[in-house]
TORKE-707523 format. One record per residue (C-alpha): residue in three letters; x negated, y, z. Coordinates in steps of 0.5 Angstrom, whole numbers. Last residue first. Layout:
<recs>
- code	px	py	pz
- ALA	X	Y	Z $
...
</recs>
This chain:
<recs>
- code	px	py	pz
- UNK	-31	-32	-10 $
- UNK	-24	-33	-7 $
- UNK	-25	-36	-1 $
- UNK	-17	-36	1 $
- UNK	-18	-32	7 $
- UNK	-24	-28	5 $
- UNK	-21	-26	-1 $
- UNK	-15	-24	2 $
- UNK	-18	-21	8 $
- UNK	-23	-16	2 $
- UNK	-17	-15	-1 $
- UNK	-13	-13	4 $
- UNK	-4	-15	6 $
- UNK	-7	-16	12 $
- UNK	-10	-11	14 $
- UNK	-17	-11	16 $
- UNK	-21	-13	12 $
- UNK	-19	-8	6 $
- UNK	-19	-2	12 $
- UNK	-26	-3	13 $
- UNK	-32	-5	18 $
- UNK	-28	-12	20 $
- UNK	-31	-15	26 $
- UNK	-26	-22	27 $
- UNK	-23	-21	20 $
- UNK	-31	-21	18 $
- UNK	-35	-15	16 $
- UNK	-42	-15	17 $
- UNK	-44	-20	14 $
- UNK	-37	-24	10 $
- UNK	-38	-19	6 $
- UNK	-42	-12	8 $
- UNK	-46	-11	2 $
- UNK	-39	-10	-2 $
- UNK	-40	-14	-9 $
- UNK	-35	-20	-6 $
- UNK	-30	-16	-5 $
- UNK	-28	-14	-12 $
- UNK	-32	-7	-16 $
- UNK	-29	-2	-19 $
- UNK	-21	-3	-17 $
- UNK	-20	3	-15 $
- UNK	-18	0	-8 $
- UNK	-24	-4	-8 $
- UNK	-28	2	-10 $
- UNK	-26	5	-4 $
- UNK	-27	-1	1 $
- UNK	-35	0	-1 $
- UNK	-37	0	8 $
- UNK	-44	3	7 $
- UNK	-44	8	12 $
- UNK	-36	7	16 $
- UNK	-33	14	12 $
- UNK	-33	19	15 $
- UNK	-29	24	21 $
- UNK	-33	29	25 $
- UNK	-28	35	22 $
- UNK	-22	31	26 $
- UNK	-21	38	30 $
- UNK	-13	37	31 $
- UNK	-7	40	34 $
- UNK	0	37	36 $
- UNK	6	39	35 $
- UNK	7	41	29 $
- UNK	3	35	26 $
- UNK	8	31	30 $
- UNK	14	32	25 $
- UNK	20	31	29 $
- UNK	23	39	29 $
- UNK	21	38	22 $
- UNK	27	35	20 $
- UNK	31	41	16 $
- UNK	25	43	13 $
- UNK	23	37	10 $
- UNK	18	32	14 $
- UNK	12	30	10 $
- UNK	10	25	4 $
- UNK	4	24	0 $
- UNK	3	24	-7 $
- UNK	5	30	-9 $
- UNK	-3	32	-12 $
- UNK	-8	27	-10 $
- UNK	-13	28	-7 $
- UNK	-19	23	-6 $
- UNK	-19	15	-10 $
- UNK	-23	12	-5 $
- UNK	-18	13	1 $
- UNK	-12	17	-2 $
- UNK	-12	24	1 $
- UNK	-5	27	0 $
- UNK	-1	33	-4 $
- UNK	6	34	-1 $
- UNK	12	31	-3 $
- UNK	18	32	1 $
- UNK	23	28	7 $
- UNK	28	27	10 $
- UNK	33	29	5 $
- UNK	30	26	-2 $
- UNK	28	20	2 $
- UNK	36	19	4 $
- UNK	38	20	-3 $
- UNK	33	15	-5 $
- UNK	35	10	-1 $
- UNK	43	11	-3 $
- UNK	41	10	-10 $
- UNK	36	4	-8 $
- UNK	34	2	-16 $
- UNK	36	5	-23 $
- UNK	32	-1	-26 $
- UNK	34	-6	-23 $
- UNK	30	-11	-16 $
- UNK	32	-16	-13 $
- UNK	34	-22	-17 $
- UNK	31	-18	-24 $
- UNK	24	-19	-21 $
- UNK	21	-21	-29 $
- UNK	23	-13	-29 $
- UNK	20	-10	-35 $
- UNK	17	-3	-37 $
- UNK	14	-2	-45 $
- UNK	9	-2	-48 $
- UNK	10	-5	-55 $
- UNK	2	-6	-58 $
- UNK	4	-14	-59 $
- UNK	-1	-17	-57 $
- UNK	0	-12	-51 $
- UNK	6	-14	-49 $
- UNK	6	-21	-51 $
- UNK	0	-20	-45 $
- UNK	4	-17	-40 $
- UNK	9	-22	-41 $
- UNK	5	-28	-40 $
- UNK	2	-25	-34 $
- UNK	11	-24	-31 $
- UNK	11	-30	-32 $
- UNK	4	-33	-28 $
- UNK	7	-28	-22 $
- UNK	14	-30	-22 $
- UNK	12	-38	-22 $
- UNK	7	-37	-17 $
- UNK	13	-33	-13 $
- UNK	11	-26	-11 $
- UNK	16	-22	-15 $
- UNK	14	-18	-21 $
- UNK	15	-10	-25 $
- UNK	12	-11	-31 $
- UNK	9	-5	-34 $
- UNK	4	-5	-41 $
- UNK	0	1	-40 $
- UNK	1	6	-47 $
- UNK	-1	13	-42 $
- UNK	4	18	-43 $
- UNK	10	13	-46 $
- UNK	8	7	-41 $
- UNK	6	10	-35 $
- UNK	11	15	-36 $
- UNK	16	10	-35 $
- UNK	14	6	-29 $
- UNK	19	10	-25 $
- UNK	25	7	-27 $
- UNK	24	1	-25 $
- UNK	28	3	-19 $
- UNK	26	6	-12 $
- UNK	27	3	-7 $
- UNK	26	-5	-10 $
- UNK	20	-2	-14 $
- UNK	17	-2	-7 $
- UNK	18	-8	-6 $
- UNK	17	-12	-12 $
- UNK	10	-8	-13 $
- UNK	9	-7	-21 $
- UNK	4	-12	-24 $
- UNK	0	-6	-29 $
- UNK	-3	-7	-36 $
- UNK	-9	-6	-41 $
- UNK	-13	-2	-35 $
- UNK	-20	1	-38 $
- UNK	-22	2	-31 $
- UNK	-28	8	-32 $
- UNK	-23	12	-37 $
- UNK	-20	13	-30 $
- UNK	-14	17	-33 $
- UNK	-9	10	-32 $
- UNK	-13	10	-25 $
- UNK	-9	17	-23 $
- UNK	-3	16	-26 $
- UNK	-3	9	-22 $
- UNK	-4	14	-16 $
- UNK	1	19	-18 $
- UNK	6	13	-18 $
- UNK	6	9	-11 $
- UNK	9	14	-6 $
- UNK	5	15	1 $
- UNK	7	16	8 $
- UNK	2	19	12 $
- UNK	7	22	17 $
- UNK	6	23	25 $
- UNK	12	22	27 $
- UNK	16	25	33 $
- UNK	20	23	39 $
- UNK	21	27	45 $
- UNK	27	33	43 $
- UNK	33	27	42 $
- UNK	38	31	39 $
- UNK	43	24	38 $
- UNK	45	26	32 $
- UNK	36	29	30 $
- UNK	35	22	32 $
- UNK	40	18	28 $
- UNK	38	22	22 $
- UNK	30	21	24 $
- UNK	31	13	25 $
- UNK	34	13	18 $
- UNK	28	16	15 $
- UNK	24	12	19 $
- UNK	28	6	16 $
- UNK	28	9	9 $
- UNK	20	10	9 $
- UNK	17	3	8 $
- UNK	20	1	2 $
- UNK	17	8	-1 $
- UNK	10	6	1 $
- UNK	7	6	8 $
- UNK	5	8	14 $
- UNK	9	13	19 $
- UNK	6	13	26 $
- UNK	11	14	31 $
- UNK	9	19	37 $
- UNK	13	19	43 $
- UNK	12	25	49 $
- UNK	14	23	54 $
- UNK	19	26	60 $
- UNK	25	23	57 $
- UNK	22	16	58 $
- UNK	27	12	56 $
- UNK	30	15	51 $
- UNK	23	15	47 $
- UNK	22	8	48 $
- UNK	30	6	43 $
- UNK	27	11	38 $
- UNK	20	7	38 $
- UNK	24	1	38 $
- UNK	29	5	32 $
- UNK	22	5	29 $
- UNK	22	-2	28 $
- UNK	17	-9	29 $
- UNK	14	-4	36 $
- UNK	7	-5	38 $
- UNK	6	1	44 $
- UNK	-1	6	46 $
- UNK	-1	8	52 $
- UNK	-8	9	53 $
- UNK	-12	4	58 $
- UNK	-18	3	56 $
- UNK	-17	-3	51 $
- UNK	-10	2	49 $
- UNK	-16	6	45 $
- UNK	-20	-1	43 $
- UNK	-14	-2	40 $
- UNK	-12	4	37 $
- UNK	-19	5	33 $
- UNK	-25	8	35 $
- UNK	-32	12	33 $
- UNK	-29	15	26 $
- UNK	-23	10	25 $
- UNK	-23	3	25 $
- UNK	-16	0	23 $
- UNK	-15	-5	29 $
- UNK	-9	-4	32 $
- UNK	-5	-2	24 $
- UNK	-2	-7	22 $
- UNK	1	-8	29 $
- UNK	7	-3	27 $
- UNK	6	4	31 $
- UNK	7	7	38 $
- UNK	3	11	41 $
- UNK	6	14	48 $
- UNK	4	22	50 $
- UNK	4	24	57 $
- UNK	-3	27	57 $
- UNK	-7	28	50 $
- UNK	-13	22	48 $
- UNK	-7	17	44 $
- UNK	-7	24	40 $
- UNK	-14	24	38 $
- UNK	-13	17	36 $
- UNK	-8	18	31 $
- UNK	-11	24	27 $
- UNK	-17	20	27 $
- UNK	-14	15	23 $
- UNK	-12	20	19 $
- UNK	-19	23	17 $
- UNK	-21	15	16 $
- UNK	-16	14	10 $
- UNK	-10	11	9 $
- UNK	-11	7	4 $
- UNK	-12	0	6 $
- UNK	-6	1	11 $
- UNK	-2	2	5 $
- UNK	-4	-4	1 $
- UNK	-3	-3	-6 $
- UNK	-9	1	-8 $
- UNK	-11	-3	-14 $
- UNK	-13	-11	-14 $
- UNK	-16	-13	-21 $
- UNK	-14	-19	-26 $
- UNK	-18	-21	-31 $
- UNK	-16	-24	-37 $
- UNK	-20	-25	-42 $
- UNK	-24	-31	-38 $
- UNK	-16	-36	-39 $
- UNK	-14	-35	-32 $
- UNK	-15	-41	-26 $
- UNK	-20	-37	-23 $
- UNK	-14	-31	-22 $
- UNK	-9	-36	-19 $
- UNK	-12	-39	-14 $
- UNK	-5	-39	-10 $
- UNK	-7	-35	-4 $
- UNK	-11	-31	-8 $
- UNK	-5	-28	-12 $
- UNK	-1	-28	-7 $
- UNK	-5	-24	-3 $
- UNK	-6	-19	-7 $
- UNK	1	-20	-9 $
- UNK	3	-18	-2 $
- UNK	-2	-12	-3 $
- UNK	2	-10	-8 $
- UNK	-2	-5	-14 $
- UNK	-4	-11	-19 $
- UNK	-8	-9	-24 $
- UNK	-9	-13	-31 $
- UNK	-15	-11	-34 $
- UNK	-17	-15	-41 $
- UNK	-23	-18	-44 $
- UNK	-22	-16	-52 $
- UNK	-19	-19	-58 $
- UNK	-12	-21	-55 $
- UNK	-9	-27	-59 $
- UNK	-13	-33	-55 $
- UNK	-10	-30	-48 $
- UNK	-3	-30	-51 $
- UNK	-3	-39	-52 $
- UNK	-6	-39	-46 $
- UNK	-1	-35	-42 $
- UNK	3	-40	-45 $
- UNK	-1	-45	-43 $
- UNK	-1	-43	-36 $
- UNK	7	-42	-35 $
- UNK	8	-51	-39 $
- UNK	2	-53	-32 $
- UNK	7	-48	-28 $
- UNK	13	-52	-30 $
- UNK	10	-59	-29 $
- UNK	8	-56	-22 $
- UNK	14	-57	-20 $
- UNK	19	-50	-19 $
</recs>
């Protein structure tokens, strides 16, 4: 779209602006809109009663430290091979991270999908191949669908170790934090994609928080802003999709199927915001032949957070990057402290990267 269309979404986002009668909160839970958002200056090109904070969307981001150390701790035992997506090499745990890990020798594997890491473990039958299972629930499916593959085929060395999380229990969450005062959720578009829309709806009748599920063109997120605003003029909460091209109400039916059989819910550690009930994922029964945790035993009470990194409260939205003492000092892309630099779907790499003040 030109940028006359652009200029016509920022006026009419204006015009909203000019009817609300208090400074508004507008969450997104995507990292990908984090970084879209940054990339194309929107949030310093909104009206001043319109301000967009960043929430818990990057799954890298929430994984917190104690799971990291899970990871690390089994890169240390005797054939044993890692494999993992590339987001998560550089992730600091308590002492180390998977990087530094396979620096000194671990056999530690960047794969682009967990049927390579499947396709390892047929070739090393006498290692044991570890997958480690990040993301929300538009990751999940593929591992899901790997794990049917390999229970046919009765592979006995491939597991995964799940720290998979699922998106509504924490934005529950952060709708019951009276300290936030959300006024209105950006929806992920990926995950919504999986799972449907219609998973929003208890934001909008239980708590009243304004939904719109949005894509990630410029032209997406200033519309799918301008809804979110004749939303709450209006006093109408409601679930909407301005991604209509991708995602529908009911979502993934087959997807959703497949999550249900392979996996189930469990309560999970969410960095920054702490437990939350049935909010993570773990193998079902019926699969739990591949689950790494079963195999594997742990000592991870030594695990803390980095002292003085603030990565928690960027992903509860309480502060933004640049109020960290450790941005842009002792934290760098190149040194990241924390998870939010790291990834790359993070606040704090976002801010960075786009200089966002």
């Amino acid at each position: 779209m030109d940028n006359k269309s652009i200029k016509k979404l920022y006026n009419l986002i204006n015009i909203e602006s000019k009817k609300l009668k208090n400074k508004i909160n507008l969450m997104e839970v995507c990292g990908t809109h984090t970084m879209a958002i940054s990339r194309f200056g929107i949030r310093s090109q909104l009206p001043p009663k319109v301000n967009l904070i960043s929430g818990p969307g990057c799954p890298v981001c929430v994984t917190p430290v104690s799971e990291i150390d899970k990871i690390l701790e089994i890169s240390e035992k005797e054939n044993v091979i890692i494999t993992t997506f590339g987001d998560m090499m550089r992730v600091p745990g308590t002492f180390s991270s998977l990087e530094e890990k396979k620096a000194k020798g671990k056999d530690i594997r960047v794969v682009y999908s967990p049927i390579d890491a499947l396709e390892i473990a047929k070739k090393n039958p006498d290692k044991k191949v570890v997958f480690l299972g990040v993301g929300f629930e538009t990751t999940a499916p593929s591992v899901a669908l790997t794990l049917k593959q390999a229970k046919k085929q009765k592979i006995k060395n491939f597991f995964i170790l799940s720290f998979f999380k699922i998106i509504i229990p924490p934005m529950i969450a952060l709708c019951m934090d009276k300290k936030l005062k959300l006024n209105g959720f950006i929806c992920p578009g990926h995950v919504s994609a999986i799972t449907g829309a219609k998973i929003y709806k208890i934001l909008t009748r239980k708590y009243k928080i304004p939904c719109v599920v949005i894509g990630f063109e410029e032209t997406d997120i200033l519309t799918g802003i301008y809804m979110l605003l004749k939303q709450i003029n209006n006093n109408k909460p409601e679930v909407e999709i301005q991604y209509k091209r991708v995602v529908t109400y009911q979502g993934n039916l087959i997807a959703q199927k497949i999550l249900k059989e392979v996996f189930k819910k469990i309560d999970s550690i969410w960095r920054g915001i702490g437990e939350i009930k049935k909010s993570g994922l773990a193998l079902s029964k019926k699969y739990s032949q591949f689950d790494a945790e079963k195999i594997f035993s742990f000592d991870i009470s030594y695990s803390k957070e980095k002292k003085g990194c603030r990565c928690g409260d960027v992903l509860k939205g309480i502060i933004k990057p640049v109020q960290c003492p450790l941005y842009k000092k002792k934290c760098t892309p190149e040194k990241p402290v924390g998870a939010c630099m790291v990834s790359s779907e993070g606040t704090c790499a976002a801010y960075y990267k786009y200089g966002e003040k």
